[in-house]
C-alpha positions as CSV (number, residue, x, y, z in Angstrom):
1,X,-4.1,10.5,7.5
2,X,-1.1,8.0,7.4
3,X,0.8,11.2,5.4
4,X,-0.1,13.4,7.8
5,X,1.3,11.6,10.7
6,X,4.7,10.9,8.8
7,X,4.0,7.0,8.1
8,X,3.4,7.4,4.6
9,X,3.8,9.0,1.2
10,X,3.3,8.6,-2.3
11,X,5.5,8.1,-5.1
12,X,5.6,8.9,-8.7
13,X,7.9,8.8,-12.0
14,X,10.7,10.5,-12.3
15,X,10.1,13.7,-14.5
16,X,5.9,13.4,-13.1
17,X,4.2,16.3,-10.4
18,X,1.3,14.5,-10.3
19,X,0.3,11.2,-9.0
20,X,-0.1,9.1,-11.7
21,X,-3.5,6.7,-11.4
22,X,-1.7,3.7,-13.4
23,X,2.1,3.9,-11.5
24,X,1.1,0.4,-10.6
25,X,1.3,-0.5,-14.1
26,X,5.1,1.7,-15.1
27,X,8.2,0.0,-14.8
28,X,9.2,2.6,-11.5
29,X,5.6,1.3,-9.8
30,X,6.1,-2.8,-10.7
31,X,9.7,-2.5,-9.6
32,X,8.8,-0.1,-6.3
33,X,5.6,-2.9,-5.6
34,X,8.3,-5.9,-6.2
35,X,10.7,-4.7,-3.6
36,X,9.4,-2.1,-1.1
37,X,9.4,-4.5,1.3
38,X,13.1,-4.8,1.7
39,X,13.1,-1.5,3.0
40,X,10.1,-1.8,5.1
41,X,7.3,-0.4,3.5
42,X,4.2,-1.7,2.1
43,X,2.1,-1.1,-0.5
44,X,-1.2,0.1,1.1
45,X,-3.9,0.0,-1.0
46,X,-4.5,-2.6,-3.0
47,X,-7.6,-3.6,-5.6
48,X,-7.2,-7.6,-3.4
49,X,-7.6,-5.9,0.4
50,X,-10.5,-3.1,-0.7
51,X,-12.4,-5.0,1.5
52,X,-10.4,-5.6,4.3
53,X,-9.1,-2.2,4.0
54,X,-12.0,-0.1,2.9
55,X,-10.3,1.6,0.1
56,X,-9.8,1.0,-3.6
57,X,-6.2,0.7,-5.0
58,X,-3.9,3.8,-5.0
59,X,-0.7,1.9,-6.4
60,X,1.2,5.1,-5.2
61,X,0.6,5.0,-1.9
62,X,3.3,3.5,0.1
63,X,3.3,2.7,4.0
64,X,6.4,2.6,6.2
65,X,6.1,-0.5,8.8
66,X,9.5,-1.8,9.2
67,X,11.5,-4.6,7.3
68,X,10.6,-7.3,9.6
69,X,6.3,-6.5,9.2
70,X,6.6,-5.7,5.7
71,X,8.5,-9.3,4.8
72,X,5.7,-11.2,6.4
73,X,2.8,-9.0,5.0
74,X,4.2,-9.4,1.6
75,X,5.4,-13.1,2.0
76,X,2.1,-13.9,3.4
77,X,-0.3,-12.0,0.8
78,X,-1.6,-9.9,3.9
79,X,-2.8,-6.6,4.6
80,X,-2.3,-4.5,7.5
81,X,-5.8,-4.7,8.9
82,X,-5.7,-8.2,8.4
83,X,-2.5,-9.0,9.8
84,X,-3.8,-6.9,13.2
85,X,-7.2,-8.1,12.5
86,X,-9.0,-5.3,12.3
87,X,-11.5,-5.4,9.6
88,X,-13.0,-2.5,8.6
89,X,-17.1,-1.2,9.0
90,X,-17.8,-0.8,5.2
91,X,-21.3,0.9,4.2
92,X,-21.6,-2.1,1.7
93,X,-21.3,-4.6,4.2
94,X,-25.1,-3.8,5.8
């Protein structure tokens, strides 16, 4: 897991415990998506890359890859995998 290994984590509200299924759509989440990449994180998941990245959105869950990586991903409308061009083995795709 990304978490796990210290390269990710996910955010929420002010005030919230729980992660919050539409924090894409609250001011903190469209203000966090707009500018995480000047502090060199990415947005992971996100409804565009479910194929490329084999998961469906999680608008909390936020990827540290450096400034640098994370101005050209989100300059470039990219996701990780396909910046490194590793596309993912989805069941769907057989």
């Amino acid at each position: 897991s990304e978490r796990q290994l210290g390269l990710a984590l996910d955010i929420t509200p002010a005030g919230y415990s729980e992660i919050l299924d539409e924090f894409g759509e609250t001011t903190t989440g469209q203000w966090v998506n707009e500018h995480c990449y000047e502090f060199g994180f990415v947005r992971r998941y996100q409804e565009q890359y479910r194929y490329e990245t084999g998961y469906d959105i999680e608008a909390w869950h936020y990827r540290y890859v450096g400034v640098e990586l994370a101005t050209y991903l989100y300059e470039n409308d990219l996701s990780l995998e396909a910046y490194y061009d590793l596309r993912q083995i989805l069941p769907w795709d057989e």
